[in-house]
Residue frames relative to the residue before (quaternion, step in Angstrom):
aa qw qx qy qz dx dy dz
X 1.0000 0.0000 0.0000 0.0000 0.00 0.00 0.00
X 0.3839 -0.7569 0.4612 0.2586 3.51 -0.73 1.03
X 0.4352 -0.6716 0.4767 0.3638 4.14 -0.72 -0.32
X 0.8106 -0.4923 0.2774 0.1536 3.13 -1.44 1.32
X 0.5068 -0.7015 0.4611 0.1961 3.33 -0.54 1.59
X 0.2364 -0.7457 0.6031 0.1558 3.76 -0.07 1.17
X 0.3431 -0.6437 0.5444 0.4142 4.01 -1.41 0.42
X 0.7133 -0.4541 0.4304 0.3158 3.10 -2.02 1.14
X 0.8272 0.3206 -0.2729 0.3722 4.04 0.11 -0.08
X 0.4699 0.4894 -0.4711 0.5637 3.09 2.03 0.92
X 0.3650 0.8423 -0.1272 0.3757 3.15 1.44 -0.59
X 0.7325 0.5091 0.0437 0.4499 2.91 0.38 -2.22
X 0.8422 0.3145 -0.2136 0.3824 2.90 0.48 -1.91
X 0.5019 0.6770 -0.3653 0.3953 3.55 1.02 -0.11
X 0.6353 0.5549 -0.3223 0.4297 3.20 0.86 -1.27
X 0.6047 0.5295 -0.3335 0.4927 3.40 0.82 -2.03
X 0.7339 0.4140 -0.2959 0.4499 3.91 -0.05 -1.26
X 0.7379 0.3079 -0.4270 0.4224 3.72 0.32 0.02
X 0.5322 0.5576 -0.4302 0.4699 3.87 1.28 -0.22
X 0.5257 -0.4966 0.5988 0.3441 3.76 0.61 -0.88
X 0.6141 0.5770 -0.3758 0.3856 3.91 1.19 0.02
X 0.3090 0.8760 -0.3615 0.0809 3.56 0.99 -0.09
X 0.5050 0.6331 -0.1040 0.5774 2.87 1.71 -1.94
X 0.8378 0.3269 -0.2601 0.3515 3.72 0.01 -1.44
X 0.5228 0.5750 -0.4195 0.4691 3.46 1.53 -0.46
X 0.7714 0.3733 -0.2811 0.4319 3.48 0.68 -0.93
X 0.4714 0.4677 -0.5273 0.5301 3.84 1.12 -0.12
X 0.6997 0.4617 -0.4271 0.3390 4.06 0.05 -0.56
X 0.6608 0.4900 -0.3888 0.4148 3.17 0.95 -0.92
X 0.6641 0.5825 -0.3093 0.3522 3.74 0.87 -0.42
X 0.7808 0.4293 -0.0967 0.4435 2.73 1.27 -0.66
X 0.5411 0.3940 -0.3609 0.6494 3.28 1.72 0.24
X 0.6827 0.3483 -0.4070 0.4971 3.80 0.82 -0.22
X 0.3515 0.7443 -0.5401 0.1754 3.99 0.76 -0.37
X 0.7012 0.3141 -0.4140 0.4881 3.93 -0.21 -0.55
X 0.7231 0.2103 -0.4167 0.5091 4.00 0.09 -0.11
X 0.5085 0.6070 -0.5664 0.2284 3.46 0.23 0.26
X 0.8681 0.2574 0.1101 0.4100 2.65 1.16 -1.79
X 0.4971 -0.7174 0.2343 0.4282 3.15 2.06 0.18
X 0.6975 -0.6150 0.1710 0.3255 3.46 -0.76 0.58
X 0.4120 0.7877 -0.0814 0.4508 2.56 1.18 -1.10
X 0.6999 0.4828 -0.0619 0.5227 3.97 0.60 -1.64
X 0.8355 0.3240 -0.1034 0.4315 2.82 0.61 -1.84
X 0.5870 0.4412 -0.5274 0.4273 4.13 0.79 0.30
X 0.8410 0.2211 -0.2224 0.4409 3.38 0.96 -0.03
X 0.6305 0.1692 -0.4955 0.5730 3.39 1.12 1.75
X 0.5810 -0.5583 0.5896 -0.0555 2.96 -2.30 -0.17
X 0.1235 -0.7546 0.6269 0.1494 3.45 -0.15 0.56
X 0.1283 -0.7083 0.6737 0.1673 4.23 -0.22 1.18
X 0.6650 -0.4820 0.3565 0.4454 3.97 0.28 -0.70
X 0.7108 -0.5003 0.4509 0.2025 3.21 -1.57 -0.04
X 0.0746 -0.8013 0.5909 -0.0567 3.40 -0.85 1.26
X 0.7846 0.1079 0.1298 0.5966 3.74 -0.35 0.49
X 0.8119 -0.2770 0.3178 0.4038 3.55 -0.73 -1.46
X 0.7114 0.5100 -0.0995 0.4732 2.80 1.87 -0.58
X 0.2973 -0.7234 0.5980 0.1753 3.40 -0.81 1.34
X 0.1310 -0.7133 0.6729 0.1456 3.61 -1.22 0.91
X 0.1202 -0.7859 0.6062 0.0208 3.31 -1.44 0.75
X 0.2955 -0.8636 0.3741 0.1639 2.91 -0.76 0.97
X 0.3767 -0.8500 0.3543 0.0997 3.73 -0.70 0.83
X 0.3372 -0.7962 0.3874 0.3199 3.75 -0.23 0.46
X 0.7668 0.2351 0.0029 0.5972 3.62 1.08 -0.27
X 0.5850 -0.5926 0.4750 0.2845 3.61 -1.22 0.66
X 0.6884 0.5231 -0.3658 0.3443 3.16 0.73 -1.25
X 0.6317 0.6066 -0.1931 0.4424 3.80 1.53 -1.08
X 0.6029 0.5574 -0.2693 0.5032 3.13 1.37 -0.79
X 0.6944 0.4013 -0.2307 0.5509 3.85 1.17 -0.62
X 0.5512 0.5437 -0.3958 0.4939 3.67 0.96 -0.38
X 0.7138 0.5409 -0.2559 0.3638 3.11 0.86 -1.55
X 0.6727 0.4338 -0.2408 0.5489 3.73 0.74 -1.41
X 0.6106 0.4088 -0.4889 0.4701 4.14 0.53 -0.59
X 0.9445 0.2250 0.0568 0.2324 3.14 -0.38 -1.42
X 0.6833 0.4198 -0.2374 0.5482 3.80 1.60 -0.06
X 0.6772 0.6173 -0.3447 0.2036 3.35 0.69 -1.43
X 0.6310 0.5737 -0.3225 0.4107 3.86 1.11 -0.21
X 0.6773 0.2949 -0.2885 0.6091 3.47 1.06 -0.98
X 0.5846 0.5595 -0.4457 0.3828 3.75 0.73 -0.01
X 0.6423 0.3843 -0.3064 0.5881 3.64 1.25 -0.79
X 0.6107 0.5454 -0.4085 0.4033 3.98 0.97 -0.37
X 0.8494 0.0042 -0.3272 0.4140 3.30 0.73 -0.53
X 0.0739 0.7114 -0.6321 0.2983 3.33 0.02 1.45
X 0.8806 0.0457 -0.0251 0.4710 2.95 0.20 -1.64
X 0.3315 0.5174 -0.5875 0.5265 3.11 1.13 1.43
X 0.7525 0.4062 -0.2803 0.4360 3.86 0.19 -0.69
X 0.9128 0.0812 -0.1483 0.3717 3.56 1.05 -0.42
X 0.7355 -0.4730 0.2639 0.4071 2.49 1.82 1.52
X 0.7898 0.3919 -0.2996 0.3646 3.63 0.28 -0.60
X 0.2214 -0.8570 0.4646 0.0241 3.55 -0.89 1.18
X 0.0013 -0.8975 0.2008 -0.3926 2.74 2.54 0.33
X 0.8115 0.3042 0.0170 0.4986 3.45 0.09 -1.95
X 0.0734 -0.8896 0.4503 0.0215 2.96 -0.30 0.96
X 0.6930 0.1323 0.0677 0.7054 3.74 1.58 -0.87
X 0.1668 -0.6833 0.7040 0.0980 3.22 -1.28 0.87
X 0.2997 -0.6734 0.6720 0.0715 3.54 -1.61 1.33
X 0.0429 -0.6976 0.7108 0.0795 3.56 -1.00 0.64
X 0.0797 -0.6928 0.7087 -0.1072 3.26 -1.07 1.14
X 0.5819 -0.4892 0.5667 0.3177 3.67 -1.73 1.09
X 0.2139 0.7199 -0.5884 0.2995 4.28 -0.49 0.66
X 0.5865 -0.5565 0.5147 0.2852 3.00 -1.77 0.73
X 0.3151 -0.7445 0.5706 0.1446 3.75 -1.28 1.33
X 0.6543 0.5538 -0.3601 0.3681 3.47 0.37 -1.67
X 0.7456 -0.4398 0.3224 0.3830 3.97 -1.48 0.14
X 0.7321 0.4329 -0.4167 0.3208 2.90 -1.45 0.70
């Protein structure tokens, strides 16, 4: 008897975790899901720059956003992250003054 088709995103996630790609898989996924994560609004005036450790840094277009953000968003913003993708991973979100617009 042969052994038990494993699923392709148990698979995957091994592979990615034995190349050293984990982190970048999960920086892409933020960053292609960022404007419904975080609502529109958020997202014309931040950035996801990437992942350090536990911490997701984001970049901001303005001071004033950077203090709104860290008073009054950054918790349900780090809550549903790693509620929507599952990852408990992320612990803290940095907001830093950085370039927003593409590229």
């Amino acid at each position: 008897m042969g052994r038990e088709a494993a699923p392709i995103g148990e698979i995957l996630a091994k592979v990615l975790k034995k190349l050293g790609l984990e982190r970048r898989a999960r920086e892409a996924r933020i960053v292609t899901e960022w404007e419904r994560l975080v609502g529109g609004r958020i997202a014309a005036h931040t950035r996801p720059a990437g992942i350090r450790g536990v911490t997701l840094i984001v970049h901001v277009d303005s001071s004033v956003w950077l203090s709104e953000l860290q008073r009054y968003f950054k918790e349900g913003m780090l809550e549903r992250i790693r509620g929507e993708l599952g990852d408990s991973r992320i612990r803290d979100i940095r907001f830093r003054i950085g370039e927003v617009g593409p590229g």
